[in-house]
N, C-alpha and C positions, 0 to 999 in steps of 0.2 A: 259518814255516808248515810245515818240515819237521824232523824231527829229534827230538831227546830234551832238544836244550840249545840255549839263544842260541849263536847264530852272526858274532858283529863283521865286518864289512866297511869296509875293502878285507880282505880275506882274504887273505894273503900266506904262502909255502910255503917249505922249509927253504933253494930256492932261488933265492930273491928276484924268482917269480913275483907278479903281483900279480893279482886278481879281483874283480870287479863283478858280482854274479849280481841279476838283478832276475825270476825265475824260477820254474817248477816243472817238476817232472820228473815227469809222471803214467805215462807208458807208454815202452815201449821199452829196448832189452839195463841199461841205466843206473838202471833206475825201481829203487828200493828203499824198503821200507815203514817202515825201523830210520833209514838217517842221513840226513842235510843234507846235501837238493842241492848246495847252494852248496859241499860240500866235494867232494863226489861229481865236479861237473865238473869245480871245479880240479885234482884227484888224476888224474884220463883226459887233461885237457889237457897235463900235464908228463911223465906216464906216457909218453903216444902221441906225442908231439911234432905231435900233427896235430889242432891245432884243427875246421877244418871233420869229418872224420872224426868225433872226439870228435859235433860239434853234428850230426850225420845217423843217430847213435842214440838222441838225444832227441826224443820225443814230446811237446810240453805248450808253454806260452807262455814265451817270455823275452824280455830285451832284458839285452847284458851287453858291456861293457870288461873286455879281458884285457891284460897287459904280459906279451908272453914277456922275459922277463931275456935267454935265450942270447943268443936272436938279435935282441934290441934294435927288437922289432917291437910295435906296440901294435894290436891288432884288435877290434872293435866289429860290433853289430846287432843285429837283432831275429828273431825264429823269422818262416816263410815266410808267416806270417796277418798278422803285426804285431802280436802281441795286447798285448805291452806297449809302454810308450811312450821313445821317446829322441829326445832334440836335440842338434842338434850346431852348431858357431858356428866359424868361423875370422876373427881379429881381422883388423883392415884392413889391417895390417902384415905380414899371413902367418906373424906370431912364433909365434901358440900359439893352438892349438885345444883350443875345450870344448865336452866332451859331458857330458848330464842328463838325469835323468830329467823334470824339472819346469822349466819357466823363468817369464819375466816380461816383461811388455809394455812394460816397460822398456828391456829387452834389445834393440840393434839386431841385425838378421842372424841373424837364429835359424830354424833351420826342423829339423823333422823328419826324421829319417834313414829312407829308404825302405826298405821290407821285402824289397828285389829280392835283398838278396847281404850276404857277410861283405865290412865294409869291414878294409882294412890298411894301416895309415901306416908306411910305413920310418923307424925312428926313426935309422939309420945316414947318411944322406943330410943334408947340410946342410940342404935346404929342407922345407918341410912337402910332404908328397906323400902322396896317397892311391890304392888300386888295390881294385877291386871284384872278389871272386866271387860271379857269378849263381848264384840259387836255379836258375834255368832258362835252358834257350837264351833270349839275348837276341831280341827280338822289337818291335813299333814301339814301342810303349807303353814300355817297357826303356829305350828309344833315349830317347825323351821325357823321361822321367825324369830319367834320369841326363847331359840335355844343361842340365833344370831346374836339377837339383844344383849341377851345374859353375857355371853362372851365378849361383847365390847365392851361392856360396861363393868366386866368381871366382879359381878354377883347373880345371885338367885330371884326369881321373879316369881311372886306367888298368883297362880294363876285362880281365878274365885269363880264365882257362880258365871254365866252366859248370861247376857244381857239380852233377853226375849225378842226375836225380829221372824216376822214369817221370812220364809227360804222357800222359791220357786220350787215345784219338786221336776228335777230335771230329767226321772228315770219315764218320763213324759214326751223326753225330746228326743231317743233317742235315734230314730230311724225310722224313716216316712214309710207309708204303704203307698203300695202304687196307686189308688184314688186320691192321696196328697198332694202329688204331683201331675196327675194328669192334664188337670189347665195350663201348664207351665210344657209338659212334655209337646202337648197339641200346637203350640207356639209354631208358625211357618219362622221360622230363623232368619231367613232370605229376605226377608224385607227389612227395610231401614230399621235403625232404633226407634225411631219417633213412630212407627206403626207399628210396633212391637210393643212397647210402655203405652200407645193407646191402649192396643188388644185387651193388656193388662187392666187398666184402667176402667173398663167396661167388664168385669167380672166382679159382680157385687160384691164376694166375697177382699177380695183387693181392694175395690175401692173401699169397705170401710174400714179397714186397717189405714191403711190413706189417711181418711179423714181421721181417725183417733189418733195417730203420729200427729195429725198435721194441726188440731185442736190444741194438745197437749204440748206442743213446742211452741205452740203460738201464747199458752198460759206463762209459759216458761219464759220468752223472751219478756214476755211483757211485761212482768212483776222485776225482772234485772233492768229494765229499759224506765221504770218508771221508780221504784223505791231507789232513789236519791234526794238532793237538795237541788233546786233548779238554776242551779250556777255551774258554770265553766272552771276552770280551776284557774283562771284569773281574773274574773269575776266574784268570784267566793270571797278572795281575800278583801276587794270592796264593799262587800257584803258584811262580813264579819268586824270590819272596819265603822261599821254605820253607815254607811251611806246606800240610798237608795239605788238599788238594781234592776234594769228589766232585759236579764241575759239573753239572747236570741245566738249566743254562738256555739258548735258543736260541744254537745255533752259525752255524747255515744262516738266509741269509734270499734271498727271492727279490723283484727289481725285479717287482712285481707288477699290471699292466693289468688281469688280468682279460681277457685275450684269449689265441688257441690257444698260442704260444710257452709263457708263462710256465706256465698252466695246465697243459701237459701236463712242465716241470719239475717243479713243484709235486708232482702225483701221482706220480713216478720220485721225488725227493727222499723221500717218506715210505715208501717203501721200505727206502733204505739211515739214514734216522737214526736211531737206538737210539727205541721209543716211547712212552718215558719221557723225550723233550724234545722241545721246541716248536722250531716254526717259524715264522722272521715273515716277512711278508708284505706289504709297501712299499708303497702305493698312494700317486701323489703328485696332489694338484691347486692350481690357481691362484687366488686372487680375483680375480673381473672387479668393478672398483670404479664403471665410469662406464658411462651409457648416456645418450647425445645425448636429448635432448628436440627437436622439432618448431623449436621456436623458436632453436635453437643452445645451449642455453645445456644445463649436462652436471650431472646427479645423483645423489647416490651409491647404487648398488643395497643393500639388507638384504645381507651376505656370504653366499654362497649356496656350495657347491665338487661340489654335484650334476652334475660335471663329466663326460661320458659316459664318461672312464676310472673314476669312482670306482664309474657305475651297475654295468657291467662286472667290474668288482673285485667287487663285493657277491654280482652273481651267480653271479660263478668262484666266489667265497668259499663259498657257501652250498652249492653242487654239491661241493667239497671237504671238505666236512662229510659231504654224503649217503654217498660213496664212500668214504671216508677216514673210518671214525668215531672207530677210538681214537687220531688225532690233536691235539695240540692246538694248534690254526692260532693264531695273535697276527697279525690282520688291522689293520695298523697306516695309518690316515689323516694322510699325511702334508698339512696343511693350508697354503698359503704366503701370508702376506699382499703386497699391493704394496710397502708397505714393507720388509718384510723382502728383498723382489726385488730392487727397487732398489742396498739396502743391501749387498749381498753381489755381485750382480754389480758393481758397479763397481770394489769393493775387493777383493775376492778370487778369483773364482769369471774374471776376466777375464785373472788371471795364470794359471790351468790351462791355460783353454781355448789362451790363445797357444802356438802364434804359430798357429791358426786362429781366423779372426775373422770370420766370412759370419753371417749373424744366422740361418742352422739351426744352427752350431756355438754360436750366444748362447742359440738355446730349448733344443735339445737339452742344451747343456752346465749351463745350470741345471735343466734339469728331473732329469738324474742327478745332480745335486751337491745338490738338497732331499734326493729319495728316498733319498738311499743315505747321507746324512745318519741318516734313518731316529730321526727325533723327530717322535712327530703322539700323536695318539690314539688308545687301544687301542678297537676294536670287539667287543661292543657296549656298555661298560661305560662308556664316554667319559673313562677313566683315561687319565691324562697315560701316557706309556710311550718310554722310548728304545731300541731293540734293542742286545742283547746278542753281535751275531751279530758276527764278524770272516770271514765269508766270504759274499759276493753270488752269488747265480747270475742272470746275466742272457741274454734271450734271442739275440743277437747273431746274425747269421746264418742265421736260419731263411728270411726273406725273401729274401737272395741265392741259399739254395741251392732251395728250393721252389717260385720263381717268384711270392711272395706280392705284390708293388706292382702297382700299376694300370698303373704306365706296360708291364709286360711283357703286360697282356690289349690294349693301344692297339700293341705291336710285332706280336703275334702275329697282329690282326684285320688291320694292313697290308703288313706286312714279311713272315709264314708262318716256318716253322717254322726255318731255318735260322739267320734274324735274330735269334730268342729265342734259340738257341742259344749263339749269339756274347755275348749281352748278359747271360745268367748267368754265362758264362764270365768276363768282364771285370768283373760287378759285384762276383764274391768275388775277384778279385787287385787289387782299388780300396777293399775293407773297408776296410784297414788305413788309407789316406792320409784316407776319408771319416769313420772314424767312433773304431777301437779305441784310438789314440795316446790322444786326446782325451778320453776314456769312462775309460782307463788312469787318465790324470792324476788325472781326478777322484773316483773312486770311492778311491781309494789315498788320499784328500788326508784321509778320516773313520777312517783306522786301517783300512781295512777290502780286500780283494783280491777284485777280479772276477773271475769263475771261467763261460767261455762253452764251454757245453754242444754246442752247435751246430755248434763247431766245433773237434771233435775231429778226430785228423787221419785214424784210420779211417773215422767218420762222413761227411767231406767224400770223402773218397776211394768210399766206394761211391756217395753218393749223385753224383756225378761220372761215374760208369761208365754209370747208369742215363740212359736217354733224356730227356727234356725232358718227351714226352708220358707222360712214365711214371711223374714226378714232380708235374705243373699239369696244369691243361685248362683255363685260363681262355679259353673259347668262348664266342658267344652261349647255347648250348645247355647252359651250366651258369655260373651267373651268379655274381655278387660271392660271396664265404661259404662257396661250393662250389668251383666249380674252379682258385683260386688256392690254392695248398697241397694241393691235395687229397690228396694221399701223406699230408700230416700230420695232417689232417683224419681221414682213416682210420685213424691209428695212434692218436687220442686218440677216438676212436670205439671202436676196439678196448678200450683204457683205462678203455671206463666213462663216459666222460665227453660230454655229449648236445649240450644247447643250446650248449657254450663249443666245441664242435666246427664248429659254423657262426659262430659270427663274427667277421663281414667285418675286414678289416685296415684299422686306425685310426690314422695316425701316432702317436708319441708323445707331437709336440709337442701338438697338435690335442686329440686326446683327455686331456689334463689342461689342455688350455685358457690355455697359456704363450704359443702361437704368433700372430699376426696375419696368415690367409690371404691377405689382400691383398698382404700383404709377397715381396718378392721371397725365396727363398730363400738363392738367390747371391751379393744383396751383402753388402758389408762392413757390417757391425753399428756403427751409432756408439755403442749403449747399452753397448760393451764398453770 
């Protein structure tokens, strides 16, 4: 994804280092626009003899195994979000440990390597041994973790020095005074959204939060939208074949709801893609095949997939036409039959997800493993169509960092401002184990690399500094649609963009109509 040429891995150096890079290197003293990450790190690894140093000038996702040769040391992890995926297994015997990118349900003892620290196994030591540095002061959760670890893996984990990161000081956030809120309290409520988010809009202080979200994600998208090769992923292989290329077909595609995240990727993406090529557009939905009759007995509905992500989708789609005219969107319907559901989680889609297996990791994990599949029908032509793109941008993180779930307007009406506080802090250092491994696996499994906007590390870093009430309002006095996100709301207001500004937050599963709301969320999935 980076570079001028294939790059073979294991990657191996004149002295008998060896590298695993599963990676990008968007930002930071390391980022270069000419060569391959993956050489770029191993060349500062053996240069600097100081791995974590080396990995605290890179900004962007990885997950990577290194073998320093000298010192007979092998270290492993993933960047401080988790954005990519790794597993790790030590046999029952304690002989030999395997770490992957991907496994299988097959597989006993397999679990996820957590995003807390660089791990390192002394390869000099007769036994296997492992020792952890934290990304951060260890702290309970940390504790937890790594006592988790220990116990799957059944041994001990020596935990070492904290690997140095400034940490927001949060005892900053913890409860507004009433000058905080008073531009927000003054708010006449009774008037529409759209002259409510002006109101907003027109207090200095707001609007330059605005602009610094809106600056900062614009940095963000662009450096994902733009560090590639400028081939399609079947054009590349003509490319790499020798022959001359002049690609003009979708590169960029976007996991597309049709709700505020993606939509306001969407609009930043047509900025940076040359506009002489397209962009697709993912929308996934499910067939609902039965509907109980009175008397018990079940029948099969006409396939319908009018499913409220695809109404959504239609109407982001159509607002990205008004605002965006010399684009040209490829609004692609991704359709799923039962059958095909069925067929694919059981035999495939069950080995990504592992070793998560709670039946939101079964919707969640098939509903990114259709879309990002990224085979439906082109709108509105009803032309078969597969995308061309080798890079996803999904919205990942918007809701941790913006206060967008319900369950944070249900913290803040009982628990006040300090409680919210605490629970965005803790829901973005739980991304990685809830959601990014797993979303890794599977979007990687179609040829294709996830690429999460949201959560850039500038981006998370300002919007971190900013207060809670500075980011949400989800109060009575500003309902679903409005004051959850509201920072974001405002920036894709700013944007241009109107109605897709107010609507409400629809899980994933839910609104493509994968999920079963009676279902527990928690438990274990037998359908995997």
């Amino acid at each position: 994804m980076q570079g001028s040429r294939l790059v073979l891995q294991p990657c191996v150096d004149v002295n008998g280092n060896i590298l695993l890079w599963n990676g990008d290197i968007f930002n930071g003293n390391l980022a270069s626009d000419k060569d391959c990450d993956t050489l770029t790190v191993l060349r500062n690894f053996n240069s600097s003899q100081n791995v974590i140093a080396t990995l605290l000038k890179i900004q962007g996702p990885y997950s990577f195994i290194y073998f320093d040769n000298l010192n007979n040391r092998l270290y492993f992890g993933r960047d401080p979000f988790g954005r990519h995926s790794l597993l790790i297994k030590l046999s029952d015997d304690k002989d030999s440990l395997t770490l992957c990118s991907v496994g299988n349900k097959n597989m006993t003892n397999v679990v996820e390597v957590p995003a807390i620290g660089i791990f390192i196994c002394d390869l000099n030591s007769e036994e296997l041994n492992l020792a952890c540095y934290p990304w951060k002061e260890p702290n309970l959760r940390f504790t937890d973790i790594i006592e988790e670890l220990e116990a799957n893996l059944n041994m001990d984990i020596d935990v070492r020095e904290t690997i140095v990161q400034p940490e927001i000081n949060l005892s900053l956030h913890l409860d507004p005074e009433i000058k905080d809120l008073e531009y927000l309290n003054n708010i006449d409520c009774n008037q529409s959204f759209n002259a409510i988010m002006q109101q907003l809009l027109d207090n200095d202080k707001v609007h330059r939060r605005v602009e610094n979200i809106l600056r900062l994600l614009k940095n963000s998208v662009e450096v994902r939208v733009k560090k590639k090769p400028n081939y399609c992923r079947n054009c590349v292989r003509l490319h790499l074949s020798g022959e001359q290329v002049n690609c003009k077909h979708a590169k960029i595609g976007i996991l597309f709801s049709g709700g505020l995240d993606s939509a306001l990727l969407a609009v930043l993406a047509d900025q940076f893609v040359p506009e002489n090529e397209e962009i697709d557009l993912l929308n996934v939905a499910f067939e609902k095949i039965v509907n109980p009759n009175l008397n018990g007995t079940k029948e099969i509905e006409p396939v319908n997939y009018d499913v409220p992500d695809r109404k959504t989708g239609r109407q982001t789609y159509a607002e990205l036409e008004r605002i965006c005219p010399n684009r040209k969107w490829n609004f692609i319907e991704v359709n799923v039959t039962q059958l095909e559901l069925r067929k694919y989680r059981s035999s495939h889609i069950c080995n990504l997800v592992y070793p998560r297996r709670t039946i939101l990791d079964d919707s969640l994990g098939c509903a990114v493993w259709f879309a990002s599949k990224a085979k439906g029908i082109l709108t509105p032509t009803g032309h078969p169509y597969e995308s061309s793109s080798r890079i996803l941008l999904l919205g990942m993180g918007a809701d941790e960092l913006f206060g967008g779930y319900m369950r944070h307007r249900t913290t803040l009406k009982h628990k006040g401002w300090g409680t919210l506080t605490q629970e965005l802090k803790v829901e973005l250092e739980r991304i990685s184990e809830r959601n990014l491994g797993r979303d890794d696996r599977i979007v990687s499994d179609h040829g294709r690399q996830s690429r999460l906007p949201y959560l850039d590390e500038n981006l998370v870093t300002y919007v971190q500094s900013l207060k809670p009430w500075e980011r949400c309002y989800p109060t009575d006095q500003m309902p679903v649609g409005l004051g959850d996100k509201l920072l974001l709301r405002l920036v894709a207001r700013r944007l241009g963009l109107q109605s897709t500004a107010n609507f409400p937050k629809r899980a994933f599963q839910f609104g493509s109509r994968i999920a079963n709301s009676k279902e527990n969320a928690k438990d274990i999935s037998e359908r995997l």
